[in-house]
C-alpha positions in Angstrom: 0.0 0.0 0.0 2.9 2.4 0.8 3.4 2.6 -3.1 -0.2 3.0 -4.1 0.6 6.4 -1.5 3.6 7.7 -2.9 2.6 6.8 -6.8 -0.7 9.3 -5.4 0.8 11.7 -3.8 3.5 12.1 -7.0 -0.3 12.9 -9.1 -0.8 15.1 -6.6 2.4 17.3 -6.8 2.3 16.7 -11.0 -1.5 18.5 -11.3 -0.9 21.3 -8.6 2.4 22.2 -10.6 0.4 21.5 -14.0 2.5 18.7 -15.1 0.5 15.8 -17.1 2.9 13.2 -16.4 6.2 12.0 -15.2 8.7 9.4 -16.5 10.6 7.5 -14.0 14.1 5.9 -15.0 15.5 3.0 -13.7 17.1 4.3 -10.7 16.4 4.9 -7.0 13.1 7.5 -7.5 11.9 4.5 -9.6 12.0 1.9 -6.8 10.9 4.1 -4.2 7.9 5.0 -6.3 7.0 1.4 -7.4 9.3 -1.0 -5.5 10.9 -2.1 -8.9 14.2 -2.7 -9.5 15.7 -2.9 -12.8 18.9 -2.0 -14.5 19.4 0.6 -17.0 20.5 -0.9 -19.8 21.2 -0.1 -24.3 17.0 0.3 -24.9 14.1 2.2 -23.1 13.1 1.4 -19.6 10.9 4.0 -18.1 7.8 4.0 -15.7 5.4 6.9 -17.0 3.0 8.0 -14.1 0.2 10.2 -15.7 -1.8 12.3 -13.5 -5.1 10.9 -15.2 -5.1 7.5 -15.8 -2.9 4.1 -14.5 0.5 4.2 -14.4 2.6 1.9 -17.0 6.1 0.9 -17.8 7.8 0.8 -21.3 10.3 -2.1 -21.5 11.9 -4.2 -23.8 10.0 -7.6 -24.5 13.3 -9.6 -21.9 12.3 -7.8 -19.1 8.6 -7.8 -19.1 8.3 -10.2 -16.7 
């Protein structure tokens, strides 16, 4: 539940500064928003947090899972 929180309170702080969305990088800021960690690696790896709508991750096909 603490990441539903923090992924809400991040929406929060995105609309009052009139943001749509934010894209999270592998990194620490993405596994304290989501608890995921994953390595950076050649091709796109990003956790995109809208402030209207679910949150999703864009990864290659390998780490999917």
């Amino acid at each position: 539940m603490k990441y539903v929180s923090r992924l809400a309170t991040l929406k929060e702080l995105l609309a009052k500064d009139g943001y749509g969305a934010a894209a999270l990088v592998p990194g620490p800021n993405l596994f304290y928003l989501t608890g995921l960690s994953m390595g950076t690696s050649e091709r796109v790896t990003m956790a995109v947090v809208p402030v209207q709508g679910e949150p999703f991750i864009i990864c290659p096909m390998l780490e999917a899972e």
